[in-house]
N, C-alpha and C positions, 0 to 999 in steps of 0.2 A: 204500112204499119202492121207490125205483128204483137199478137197476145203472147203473154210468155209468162208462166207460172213459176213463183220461186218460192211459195211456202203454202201452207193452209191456208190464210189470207192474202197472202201478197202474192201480187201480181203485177209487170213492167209493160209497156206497149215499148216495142224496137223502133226506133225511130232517127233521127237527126239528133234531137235532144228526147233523151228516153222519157219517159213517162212513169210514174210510180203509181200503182192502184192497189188499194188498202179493202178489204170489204170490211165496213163498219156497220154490217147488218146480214140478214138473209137473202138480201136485192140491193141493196146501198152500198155505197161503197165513198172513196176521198181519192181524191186525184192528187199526187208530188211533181208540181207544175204542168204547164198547158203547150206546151212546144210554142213553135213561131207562131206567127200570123195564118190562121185559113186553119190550122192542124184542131179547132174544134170540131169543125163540121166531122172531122175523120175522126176524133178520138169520141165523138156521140156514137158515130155511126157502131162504134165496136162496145161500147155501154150495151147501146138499144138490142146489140148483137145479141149478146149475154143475159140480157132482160133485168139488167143494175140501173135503179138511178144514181145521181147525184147527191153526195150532203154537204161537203164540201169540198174548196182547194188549199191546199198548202204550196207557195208559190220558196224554194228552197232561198231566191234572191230575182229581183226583178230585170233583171236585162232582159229583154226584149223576145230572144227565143228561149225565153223558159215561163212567159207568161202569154204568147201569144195566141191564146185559145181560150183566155180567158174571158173575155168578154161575153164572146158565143153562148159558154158556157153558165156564166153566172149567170146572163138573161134567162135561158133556156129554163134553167132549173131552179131562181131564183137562188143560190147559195152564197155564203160568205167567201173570199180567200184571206188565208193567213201569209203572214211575211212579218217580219222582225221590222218592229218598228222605225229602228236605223235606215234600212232600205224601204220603207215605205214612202218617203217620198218622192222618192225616184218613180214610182208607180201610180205618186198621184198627179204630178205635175209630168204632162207630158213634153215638157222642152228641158225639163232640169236635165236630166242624163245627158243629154245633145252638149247642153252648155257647159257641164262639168267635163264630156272629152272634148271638147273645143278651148275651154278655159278663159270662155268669154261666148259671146251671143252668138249661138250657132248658123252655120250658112244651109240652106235647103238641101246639097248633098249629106250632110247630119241628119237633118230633123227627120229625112225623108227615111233614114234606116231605124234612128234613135226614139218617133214617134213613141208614147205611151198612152194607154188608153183614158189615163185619169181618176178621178175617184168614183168609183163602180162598184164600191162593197170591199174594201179591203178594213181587216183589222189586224191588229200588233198581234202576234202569237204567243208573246210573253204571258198577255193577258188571260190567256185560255187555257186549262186542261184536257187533250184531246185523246180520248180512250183508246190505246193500245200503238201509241203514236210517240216516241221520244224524238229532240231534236238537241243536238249542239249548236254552238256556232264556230263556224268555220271560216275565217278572218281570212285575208290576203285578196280574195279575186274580189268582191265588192267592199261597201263599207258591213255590211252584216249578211253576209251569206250562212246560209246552217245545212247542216244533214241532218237525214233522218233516219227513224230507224223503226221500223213496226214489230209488232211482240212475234212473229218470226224471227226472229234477227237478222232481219235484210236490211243491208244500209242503202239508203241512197244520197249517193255523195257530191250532186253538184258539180259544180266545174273545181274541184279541188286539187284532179291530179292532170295531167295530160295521158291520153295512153300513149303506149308502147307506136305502136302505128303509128301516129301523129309524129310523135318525136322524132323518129326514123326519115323525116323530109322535113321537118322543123322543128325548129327548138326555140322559137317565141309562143308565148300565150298572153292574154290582157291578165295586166293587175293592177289592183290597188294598192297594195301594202305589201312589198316585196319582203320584208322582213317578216308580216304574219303571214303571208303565204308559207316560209320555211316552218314557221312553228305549228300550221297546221300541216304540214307534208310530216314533221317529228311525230305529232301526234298520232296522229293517223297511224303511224307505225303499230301504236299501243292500242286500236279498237281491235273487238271480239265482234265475229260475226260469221252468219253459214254463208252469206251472199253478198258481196260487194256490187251497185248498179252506179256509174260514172253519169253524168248527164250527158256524155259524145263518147263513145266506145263499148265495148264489149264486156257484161259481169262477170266478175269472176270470183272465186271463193277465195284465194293468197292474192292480195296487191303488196306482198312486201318487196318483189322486185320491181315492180311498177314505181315504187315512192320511193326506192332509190334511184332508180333513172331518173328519176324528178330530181331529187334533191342534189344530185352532180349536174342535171343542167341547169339548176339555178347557179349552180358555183362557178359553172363554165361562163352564163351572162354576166354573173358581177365580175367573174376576173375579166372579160372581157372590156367591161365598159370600164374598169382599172387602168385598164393595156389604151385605151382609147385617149383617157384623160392623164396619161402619162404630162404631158404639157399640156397649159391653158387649154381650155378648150368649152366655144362657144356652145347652147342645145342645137343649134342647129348643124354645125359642126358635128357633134356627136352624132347626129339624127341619121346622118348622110352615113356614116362607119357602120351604124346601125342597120340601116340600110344592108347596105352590104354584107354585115356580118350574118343578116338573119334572112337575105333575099326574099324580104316581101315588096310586093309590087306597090307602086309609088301609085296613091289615088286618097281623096281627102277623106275617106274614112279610116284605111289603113296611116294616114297620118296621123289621125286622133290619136288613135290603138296604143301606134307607137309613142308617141310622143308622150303620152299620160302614162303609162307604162315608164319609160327611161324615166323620167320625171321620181316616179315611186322608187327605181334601184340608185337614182343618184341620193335622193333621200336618207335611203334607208344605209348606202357608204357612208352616206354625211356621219348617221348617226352611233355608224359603229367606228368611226376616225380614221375610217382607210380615203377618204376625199374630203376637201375642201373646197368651198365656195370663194373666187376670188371677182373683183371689177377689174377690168382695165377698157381700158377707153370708152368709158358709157355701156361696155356688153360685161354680159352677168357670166362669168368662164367658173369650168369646174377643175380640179385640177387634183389627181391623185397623192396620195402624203408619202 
C-alpha cells in the first residue's frame, strides 16, 4: 500500500481497492472505504505512520472488498461508518449478500467469500452532514452505491467504471442494475473535478475516454445477450454463451457473478422491448423481439 496525495486534504492509499483519506482535522482524518479483509491492520499502520487518528468511515457501497478493514478499524478507534442506508443491509446481515447472489440460501463456497461483519456501528449517511465531504449516488453496481467528493475536488468513484486495463482482457463487471449503471456511466460524463480515484485502477484527471469505453462495452453485452436470445432460450442456456462470450472460469462464485449479473441485462431488455419473457415446457425462456 502506497500514500498518495491529491489535494490539501485529500489523500488515496494505492491499493487492490484504493482507499480515500480526507483530513477532517490537524491529526484526524475519515477513511472512503476499508479495502478487503486484513487491509486494516496495513491501512493503521500508515495512519499511525503520519501521526492521524481515526473519526470516521464512509464505506461508498458495501461488498465485501471495500469494507474489509472495517471492523479492525471501528474497534481500534471506536468510529462510526456511513453507507446509504439502501446498502446497509447488506453490511448488517452477513448471509444477505451471499443469498441475494445465490438467489436462495447460500452454499459455504458463497458465504465463505460473501461473509459480512454485521452490525458494528454502521449509520444511513443521508442522515448526516459531514464537513467538506459531498456524495451522489451512483446506481448500477449495488442497490445504493455513491461517490464522493471532498472540498478539493477529488472524486472518489467506486466501482463505477471499469478501467481501461481491465477492459483490454474483459469485458464483464458485476451488476445490479444494468440500465442504471448506463445512466450513471452518462452522468459521470457531466461531473467537474481536479482528480478522478476509481476503487480498482489508476486516477486520473479526464475519464471521458474511459466512460466511453464503458458505455460501448455495455452496448457490446446487451447486443450480445440479443444475438444469444435470438431463439427461446433457457438462463441457463444463456449462462453457457455467457460463458463463453466473456471467458470466465467456471467456479460457484463466478457463477453467482454471472448469473445475477445476466439476470439485470435480461431485465433491463425486458424493459426497454428489445426481449421477451416466454414458458415453454415448464422452463422460463427469454427470447429477443
Amino acid at each position: 500500500m502506497k500514500l498518495v496525495q491529491a489535494g490539501e486534504r485529500t489523500f488515496y492509499i494505492e491499493a487492490n481497492t484504493n482507499i480515500g483519506v480526507y483530513k477532517t482535522g490537524e491529526h484526524s482524518v475519515c477513511l472512503i472505504d476499508t479495502g478487503a479483509v486484513g487491509d486494516g491492520e496495513k491501512i493503521d499502520r500508515i495512519l499511525c505512520e503520519q501521526g492521524w487518528t481515526l473519526d470516521y468511515i464512509i464505506n461508498t457501497h458495501t461488498h465485501i472488498d471495500h469494507l474489509g478493514g472495517n471492523s479492525y478499524l471501528m474497534e481500534k478507534y471506536g468510529v462510526p461508518a456511513y453507507c446509504t442506508d439502501y446498502d446497509m443491509a447488506f453490511a448488517h446481515f452477513n448471509e444477505l449478500e451471499a443469498a441475494y447472489m445465490n438467489g436462495g440460501k447460500p452454499g459455504r463456497g458463497l458465504m465463505r467469500i460473501f461473509d459480512h461483519p454485521g452490525k458494528i456501528g454502521f449509520r444511513a449517511i443521508e442522515d448526516y452532514k459531514l464537513n467538506g465531504i459531498e456524495w451522489t449516488y451512483l446506481p448500477g453496481h449495488t442497490f445504493g452505491m455513491i461517490g464522493v467528493k471532498t472540498s478539493d475536488d477529488v472524486w472518489f468513484l467506486a466501482d463505477s467504471y471499469l478501467m481501461k486495463s481491465y477492459l483490454e482482457n474483459h469485458c464483464f463487471g458485476y451488476l445490479y442494475d444494468a440500465g442504471g449503471y448506463m445512466e450513471t456511466l452518462r452522468m459521470l460524463q457531466h461531473f467537474e473535478g481536479k482528480l478522478f480515484v476509481p476503487a480498482h485502477g489508476d486516477a486520473e484527471t479526464d475519464i471521458s475516454e474511459i466512460l466511453e469505453l464503458n458505455i460501448n462495452n455495455q452496448k457490446e453485452i446487451q447486443a450480445k445477450v440479443l444475438e444469444i436470445c435470438n431463439q427461446p432460450m433457457a438462463l441457463d442456456d444463456i449462462l453457457q454463451k455467457m460463458y463463453e462470450f466473456t471467458g470466465m472460469k467456471t467456479n460457484v462464485v463466478n457463477h453467482a457473478l454471472l448469473s445475477s449479473t445476466t439476470k439485470g441485462y435480461l431485465t433491463y431488455l425486458e424493459e426497454c422491448g428489445k426481449i421477451k419473457c416466454v414458458f415453454r415446457g415448464g422452463k422460463m425462456m427469454w427470447r429477443s423481439e
